[in-house]
C-alpha positions in Angstrom: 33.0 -98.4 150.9 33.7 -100.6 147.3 33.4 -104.2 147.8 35.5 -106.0 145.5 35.1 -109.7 144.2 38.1 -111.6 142.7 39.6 -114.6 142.1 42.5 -115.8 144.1 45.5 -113.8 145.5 46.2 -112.3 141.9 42.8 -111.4 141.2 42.3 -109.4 144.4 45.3 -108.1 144.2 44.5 -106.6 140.7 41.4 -104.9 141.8 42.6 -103.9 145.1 44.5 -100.7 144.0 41.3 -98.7 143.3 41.1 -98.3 147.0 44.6 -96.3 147.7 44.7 -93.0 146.5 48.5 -91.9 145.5 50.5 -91.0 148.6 51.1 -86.6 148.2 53.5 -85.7 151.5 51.3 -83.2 153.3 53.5 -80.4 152.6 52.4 -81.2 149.0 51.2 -77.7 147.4 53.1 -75.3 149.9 56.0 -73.5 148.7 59.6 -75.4 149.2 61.7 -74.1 152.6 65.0 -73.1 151.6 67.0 -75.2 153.6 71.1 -75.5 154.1 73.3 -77.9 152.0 74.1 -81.1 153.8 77.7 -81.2 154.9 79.5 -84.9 154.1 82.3 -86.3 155.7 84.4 -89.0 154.2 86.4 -90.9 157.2 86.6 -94.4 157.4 86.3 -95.8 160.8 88.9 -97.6 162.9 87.7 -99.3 165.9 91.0 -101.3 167.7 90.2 -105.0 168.7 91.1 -107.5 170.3 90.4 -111.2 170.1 91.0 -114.4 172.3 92.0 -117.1 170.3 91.2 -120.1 172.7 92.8 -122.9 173.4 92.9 -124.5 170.3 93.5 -122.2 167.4 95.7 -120.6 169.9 98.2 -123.5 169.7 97.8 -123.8 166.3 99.1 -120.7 166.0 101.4 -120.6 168.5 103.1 -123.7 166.3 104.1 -121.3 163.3 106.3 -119.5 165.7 108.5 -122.4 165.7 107.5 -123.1 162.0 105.5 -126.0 162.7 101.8 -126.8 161.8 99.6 -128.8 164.0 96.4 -130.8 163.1 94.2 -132.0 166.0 92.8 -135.5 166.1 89.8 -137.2 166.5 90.2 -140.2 169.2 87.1 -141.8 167.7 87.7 -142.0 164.2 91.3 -141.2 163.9 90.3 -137.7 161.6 92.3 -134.7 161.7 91.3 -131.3 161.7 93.3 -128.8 160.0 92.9 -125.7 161.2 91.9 -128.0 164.4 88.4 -127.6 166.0 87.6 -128.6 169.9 85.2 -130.9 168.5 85.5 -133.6 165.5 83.1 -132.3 162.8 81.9 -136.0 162.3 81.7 -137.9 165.4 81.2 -134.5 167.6 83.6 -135.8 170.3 86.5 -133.8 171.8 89.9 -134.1 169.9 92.6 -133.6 172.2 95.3 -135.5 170.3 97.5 -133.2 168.9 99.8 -134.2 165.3 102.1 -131.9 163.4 101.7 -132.4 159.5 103.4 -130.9 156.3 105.0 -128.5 156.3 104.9 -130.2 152.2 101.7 -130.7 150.8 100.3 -130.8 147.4 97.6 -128.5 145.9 93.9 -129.8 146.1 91.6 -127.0 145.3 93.5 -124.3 143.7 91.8 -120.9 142.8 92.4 -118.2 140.8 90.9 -114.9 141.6 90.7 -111.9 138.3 88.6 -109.4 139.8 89.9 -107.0 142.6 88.2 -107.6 146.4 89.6 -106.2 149.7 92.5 -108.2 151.7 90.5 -109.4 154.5 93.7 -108.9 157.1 94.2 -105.5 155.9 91.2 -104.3 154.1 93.2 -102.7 151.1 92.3 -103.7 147.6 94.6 -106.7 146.3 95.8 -106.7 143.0 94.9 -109.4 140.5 95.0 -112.0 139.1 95.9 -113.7 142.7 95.8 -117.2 143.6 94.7 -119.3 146.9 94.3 -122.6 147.1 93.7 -125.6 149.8 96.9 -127.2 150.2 97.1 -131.2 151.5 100.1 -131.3 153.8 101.9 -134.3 154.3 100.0 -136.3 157.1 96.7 -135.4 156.1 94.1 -137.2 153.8 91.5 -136.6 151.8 89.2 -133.1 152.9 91.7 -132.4 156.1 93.5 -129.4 153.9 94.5 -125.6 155.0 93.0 -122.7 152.8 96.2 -120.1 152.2 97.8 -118.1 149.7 99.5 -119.2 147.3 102.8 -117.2 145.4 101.9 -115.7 142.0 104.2 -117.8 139.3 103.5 -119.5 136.0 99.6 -120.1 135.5 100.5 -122.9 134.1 102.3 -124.5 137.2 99.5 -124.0 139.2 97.1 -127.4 139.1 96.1 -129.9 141.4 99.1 -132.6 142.9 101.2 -129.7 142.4 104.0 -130.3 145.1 104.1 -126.9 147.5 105.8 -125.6 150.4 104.9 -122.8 153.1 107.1 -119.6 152.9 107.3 -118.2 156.3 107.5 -114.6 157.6 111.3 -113.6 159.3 109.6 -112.2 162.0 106.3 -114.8 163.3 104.2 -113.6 166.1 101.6 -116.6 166.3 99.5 -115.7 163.2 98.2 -116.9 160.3 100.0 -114.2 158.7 103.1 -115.8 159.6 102.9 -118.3 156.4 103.8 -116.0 153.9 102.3 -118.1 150.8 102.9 -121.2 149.9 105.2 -122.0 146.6 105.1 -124.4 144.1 108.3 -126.8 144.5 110.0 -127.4 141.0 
């Protein structure tokens, strides 16, 4: 066997290769089998789920049937959580406390999406430009916002402080689908 002397990883590495040969598969030489085409199927899997909720994002959800949205809150430090948690994200204490905010708001974070991706909810391509945003209901402060849709109007309209409102769905089974979009209020 070679012995090889280098210099650090790099150096080794460098001289190393003189002891691997190329890799032949061992049926290298021998005449090719005829073998059959492969058959390919395109089908696109559907597996039907189920989900629980729990307790909390189950009453959250259960609000929009009566066209309500609920924030829990923090007993400690007064926060709210919006979509609530069972637990305050900063003092990591139960929040029982349960306050309905909006349904008005203003935009905080609005963004603007050009290039086509799949609709999470129904997996079908969305068209674009389309525009989401985190909305600041009425009750809430600072960080305590809801991520939603938000209706495609005048780019121009669309910009933080921009008063908004939630357009709900006629028929709302306890969903987050059951909020529409949200609209800019002129």
């Amino acid at each position: 066997m070679d012995r090889v002397r280098g210099r650090g990883d790099m150096g080794l590495l460098t001289k190393a290769t003189r002891f691997f040969k190329k890799y032949q598969a061992p049926s290298a030489g021998a005449p090719e089998e005829e073998t059959e085409p492969l058959v390919r199927l395109n089908q696109v899997l559907s597996i039907p789920q189920r989900f629980a909720t729990g307790p909390v994002m189950g009453k959250f959800l259960n609000a929009f049937k009566e066209k309500r949205i609920l924030a829990n809150k923090c007993p400690q430090c007064g926060r709210l959580q919006l979509p609530p948690r069972e637990i305050c994200a900063e003092c990591r204490v139960r929040a029982t406390e349960w306050v309905e905010v909006g349904p008005e708001g203003v935009i905080a974070t609005p963004d603007i999406t050009y290039y086509a991706s799949p609709d999470p909810l129904t997996g079908e391509t969305r068209e674009t430009p389309y525009i989401s945003a985190h909305f600041l209901l009425k009750g809430c402060k600072d960080h305590e916002t809801l991520w939603h849709e938000l209706k495609m109007t005048d780019f121009d309209k669309v910009k933080r402080g921009a008063k908004v409102r939630p357009v709900w769905s006629e028929k709302r089974v306890g969903a987050i689908t059951d909020i529409k979009y949200f609209e800019i209020i002129e």
